[in-house]
Steps between C-alpha positions, in 0.01 A plus 500: 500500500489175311775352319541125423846279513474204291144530461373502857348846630712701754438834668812712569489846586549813270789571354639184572795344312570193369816471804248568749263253320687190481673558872119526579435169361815365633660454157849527522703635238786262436420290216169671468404672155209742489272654228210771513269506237702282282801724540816340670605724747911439538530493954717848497145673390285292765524724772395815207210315333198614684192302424135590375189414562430162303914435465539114352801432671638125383824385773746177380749347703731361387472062643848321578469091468459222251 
């Protein structure tokens, strides 16, 4: 299925969650916050938040430096 992180199209198996997701795209979750469908989604639920078909998933991290 087709989901897209910060705009840009990726395909992910079903029933895939947004864990699985971001350790897909090699996202990793210190200083990282993440949001489906304009929903923050606190880390302790990543690994529980499985994803749909057409799932707007937006990923900040968090930038150390002046």
């Amino acid at each position: 299925m087709e989901v897209f992180v910060n705009r840009k199209p990726v395909e992910v198996a079903e029933a895939t969650t947004l864990e699985e997701l971001l350790r897909s795209q090699q996202i990793a979750p210190e200083g990282t916050a993440a949001a489906v469908n304009n929903r923050v989604v606190p880390r302790a639920a990543w690994s529980a938040t499985q994803l749909e078909e057409g799932a707007k998933i937006t990923v900040i991290r968090a930038v150390c430096g002046g």
